[in-house]
N, C-alpha and C positions, 0 to 999 in steps of 0.2 A: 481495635473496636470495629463489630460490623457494620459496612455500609451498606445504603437503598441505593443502588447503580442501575441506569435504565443504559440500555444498550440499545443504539437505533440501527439496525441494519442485520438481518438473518440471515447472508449469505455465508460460507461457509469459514471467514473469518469469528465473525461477528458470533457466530455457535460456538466456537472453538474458544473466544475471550469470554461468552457469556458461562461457557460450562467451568474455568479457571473458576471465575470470579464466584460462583454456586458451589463449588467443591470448597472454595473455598472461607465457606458458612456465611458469603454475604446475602442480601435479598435482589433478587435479580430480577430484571424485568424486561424482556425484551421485545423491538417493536419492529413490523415489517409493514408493507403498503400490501401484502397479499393476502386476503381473506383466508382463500386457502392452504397457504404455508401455514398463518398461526394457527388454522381447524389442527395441521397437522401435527406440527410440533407440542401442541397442548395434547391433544387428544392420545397421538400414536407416540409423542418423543422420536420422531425423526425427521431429519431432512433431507427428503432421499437426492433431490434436483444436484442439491450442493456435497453432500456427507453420506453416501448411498451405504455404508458400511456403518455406521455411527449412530447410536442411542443416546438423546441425551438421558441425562439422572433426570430421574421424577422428581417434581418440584419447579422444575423448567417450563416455564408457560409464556408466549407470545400473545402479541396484542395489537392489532390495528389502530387503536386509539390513541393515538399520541400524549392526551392531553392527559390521559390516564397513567400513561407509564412515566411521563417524568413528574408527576405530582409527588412531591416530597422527597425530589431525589437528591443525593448528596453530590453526585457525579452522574453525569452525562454523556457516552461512550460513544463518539461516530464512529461507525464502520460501514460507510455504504460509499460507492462508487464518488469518484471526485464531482461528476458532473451534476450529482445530487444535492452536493454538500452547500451549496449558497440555498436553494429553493430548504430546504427542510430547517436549515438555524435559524433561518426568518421564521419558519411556522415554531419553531420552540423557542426565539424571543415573543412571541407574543403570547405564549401560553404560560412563558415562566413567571412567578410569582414571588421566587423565592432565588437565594444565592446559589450558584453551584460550581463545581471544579467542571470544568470543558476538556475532554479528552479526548483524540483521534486516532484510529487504527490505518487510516485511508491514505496510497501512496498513489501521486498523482496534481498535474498542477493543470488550473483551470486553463479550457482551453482557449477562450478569447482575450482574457485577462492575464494570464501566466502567474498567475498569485500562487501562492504557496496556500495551504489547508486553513494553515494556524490564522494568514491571515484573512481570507474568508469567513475564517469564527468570527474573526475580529470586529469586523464589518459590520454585521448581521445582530450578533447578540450586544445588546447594550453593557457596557463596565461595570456597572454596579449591580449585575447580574453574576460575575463571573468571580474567579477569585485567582483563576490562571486558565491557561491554556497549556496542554501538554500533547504531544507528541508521540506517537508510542510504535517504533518500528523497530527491525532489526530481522534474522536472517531464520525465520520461521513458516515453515506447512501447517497450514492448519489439520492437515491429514494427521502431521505427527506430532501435533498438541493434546487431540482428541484421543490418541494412542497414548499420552503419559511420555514419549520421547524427552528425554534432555531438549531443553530450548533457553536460549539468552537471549534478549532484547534490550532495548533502551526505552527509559522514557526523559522525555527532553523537555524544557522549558523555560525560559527567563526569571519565573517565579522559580527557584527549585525546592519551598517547598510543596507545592502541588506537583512538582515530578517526585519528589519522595511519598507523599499520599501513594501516587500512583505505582510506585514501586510497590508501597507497603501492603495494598491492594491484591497484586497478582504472585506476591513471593510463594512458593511453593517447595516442597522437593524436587521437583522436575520443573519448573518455569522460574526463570531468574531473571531479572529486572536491574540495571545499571539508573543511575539517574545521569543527567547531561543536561548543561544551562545554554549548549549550542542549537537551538533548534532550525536557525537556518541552513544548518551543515545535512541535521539529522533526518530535514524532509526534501532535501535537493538530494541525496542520496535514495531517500526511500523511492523518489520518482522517477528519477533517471535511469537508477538497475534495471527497471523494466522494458529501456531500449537496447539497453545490452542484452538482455538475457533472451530478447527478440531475434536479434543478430548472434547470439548462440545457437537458437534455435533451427536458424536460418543454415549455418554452416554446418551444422549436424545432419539436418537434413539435405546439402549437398554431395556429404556423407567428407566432410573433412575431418581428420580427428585431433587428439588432446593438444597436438602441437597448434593448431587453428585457435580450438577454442581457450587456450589459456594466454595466446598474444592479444586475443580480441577481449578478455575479460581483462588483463593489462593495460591497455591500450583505451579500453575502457572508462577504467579507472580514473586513466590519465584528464578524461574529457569532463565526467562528473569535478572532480575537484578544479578543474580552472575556469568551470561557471556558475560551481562553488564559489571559491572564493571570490570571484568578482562581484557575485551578490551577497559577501560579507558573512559566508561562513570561516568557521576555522577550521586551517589543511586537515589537523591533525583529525578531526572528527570521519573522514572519508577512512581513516586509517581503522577505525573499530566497527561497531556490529553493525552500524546502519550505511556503512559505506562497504567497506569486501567482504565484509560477512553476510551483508545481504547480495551482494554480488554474488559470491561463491554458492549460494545456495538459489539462488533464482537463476543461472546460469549451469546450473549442472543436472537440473530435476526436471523429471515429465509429470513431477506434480505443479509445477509451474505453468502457468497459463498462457502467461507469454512466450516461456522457452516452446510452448505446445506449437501457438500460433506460430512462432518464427519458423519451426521444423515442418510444417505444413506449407508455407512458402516456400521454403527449401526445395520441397517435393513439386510445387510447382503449381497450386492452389490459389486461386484469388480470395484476397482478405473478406473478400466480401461474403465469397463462402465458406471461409472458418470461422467467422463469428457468429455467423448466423447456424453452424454445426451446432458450437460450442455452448448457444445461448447462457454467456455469462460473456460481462463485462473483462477487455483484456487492456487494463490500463494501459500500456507501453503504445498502443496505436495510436493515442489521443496527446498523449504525454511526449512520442516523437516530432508532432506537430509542434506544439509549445515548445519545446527545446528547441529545436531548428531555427523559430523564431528567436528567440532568446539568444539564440547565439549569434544571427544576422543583426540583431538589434548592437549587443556590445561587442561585435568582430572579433568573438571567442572563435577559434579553432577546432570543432568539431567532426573531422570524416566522417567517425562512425556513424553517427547519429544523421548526416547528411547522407550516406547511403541507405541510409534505414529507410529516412523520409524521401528519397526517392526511389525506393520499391514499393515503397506504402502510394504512396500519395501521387507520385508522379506515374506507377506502374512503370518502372524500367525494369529492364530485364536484368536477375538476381545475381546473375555470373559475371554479367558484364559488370555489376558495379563490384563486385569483389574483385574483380581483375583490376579496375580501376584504382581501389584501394592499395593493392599491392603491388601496383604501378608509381607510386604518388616518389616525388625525388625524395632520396635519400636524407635523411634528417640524423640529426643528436638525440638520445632520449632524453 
């Protein structure tokens, strides 16, 4: 059956699930805060900022009006930056009128609260507004969603039938969708790869090769899963798409934003002027802060992510702290 799915955020995630969900003869609605993005996506069908290569299909049209696009929606699709996500569910509980499945593309954990996405919905949209919350990540470009590429993903949630909705939703020939009732595994994965794939980035750009970056994607791994589980995900979830599959794919691409910004460190750039290059959000900056935390708070064990945050944040120099790293006494794995 087709669904009215408003999609809030047009960067170039959020084009890439909007044009699935259109191809796939739902009614689509999608919403940005920029007058000018939606002239242009309605008018031209492109997004050059985000998708400089990419048309959507006619029929695709954006909307500034909030109040407009989730009016009689079935489902409610975030995809806009973490640090969004509390400010904008407040302005759609108070516009909703009617019940809706809550779904989230966004990987990244608030940075003063360290809350996870799902539970920011939670917060913000009233219960008896909602019918679940789902989750929706795994190991995807949206470069090569828009190209029709093979892609598998998860959707995760407590309810799992709103993760099968949401499956049933994006199933395609080329887009395949798992359902998962772990979603605290599925979004401490979804956020965390993007500090590794920083410190991929990072090591690539000092110009180390495969043997560097597949201990530090390892090793990686190791640190996602055991502050993981302390916050009551299960092991085995790090094991599938939203834990080394998005690993493996955020850490090996220069379509990756964060692998970009880490490789620009590498080279010896301050953060300050690769975001401001890049002008788009590079969740692993904000998200190594919250980890770092997170891991001080329950005396988890994390080097990597503590070298990350002090290249980031404290400005130490990038060699020294991998010498450090690879200095650290000898351990068991």
């Amino acid at each position: 059956m087709n669904k009215t799915i408003a999609v809030l955020g047009a960067g170039s995630w959020g084009s890439a699930l909007a044009t699935v969900l259109f191809e796939n003869g739902h009614d689509v609605r999608l919403w940005t805060r920029d007058p000018h993005q939606a002239e242009e996506i309605t008018r031209n069908h492109t997004n050059k900022h985000y998708l400089p290569e990419f048309t959507f299909p006619e029929g695709v049209t954006a909307s500034i009006d909030l109040k407009e696009v989730i009016a009689d929606a079935d489902i409610i699709l975030f995809v806009i930056p973490t640090k969004g996500i509390r400010q904008t569910a407040e302005q759609v509980n108070a516009l909703l009128d009617h019940k809706v499945t809550v779904v989230h593309a966004s990987k990244g954990l608030e940075a003063d609260t360290h809350k996870r996405i799902s539970t920011i919905l939670e917060e913000e949209i009233e219960p008896d507004r909602m019918t679940g919350i789902v989750a929706l990540s795994g190991p995807s470009h949206a470069e090569e969603v828009v190209a029709k590429d093979l892609t598998t993903i998860t959707a995760a949630s407590e309810n799992i039938e709103a993760a099968r909705l949401t499956q049933n939703i994006f199933l395609n020939d080329y887009f395949r969708v798992y359902t998962n009732e772990d979603i605290i595994g599925v979004e401490i994965g979804a956020a965390l790869k993007n500090i590794i794939a920083l410190g991929a980035g990072v090591i690539a750009g000092l110009g180390f090769g495969d043997n560097a970056k597949a201990g530090l994607v390892t090793r990686g791994l190791a640190e996602i899963s055991r502050l993981g589980i302390e916050l009551g995900a299960d092991p085995l979830t790090f094991m599938g798409l939203s834990g080394v599959g998005d690993l493996i794919v955020t850490c090996t691409s220069p379509h990756s934003r964060n692998w970009r910004a880490g490789y620009q460190i590498g080279k010896g750039k301050k953060v300050e002027t690769i975001l401001d290059e890049m002008g788009m959000v590079v969740e692993g900056i904000s998200t190594t802060k919250a980890a770092y935390e997170l891991a001080q708070e329950f005396n988890i064990e994390m080097p990597i992510t503590e070298a990350i945050y002090n290249v980031v944040y404290n400005d130490s120099d990038v060699k020294y702290v991998i010498l450090n790293l690879m200095q650290r006494e000898g351990k068991s794995e």
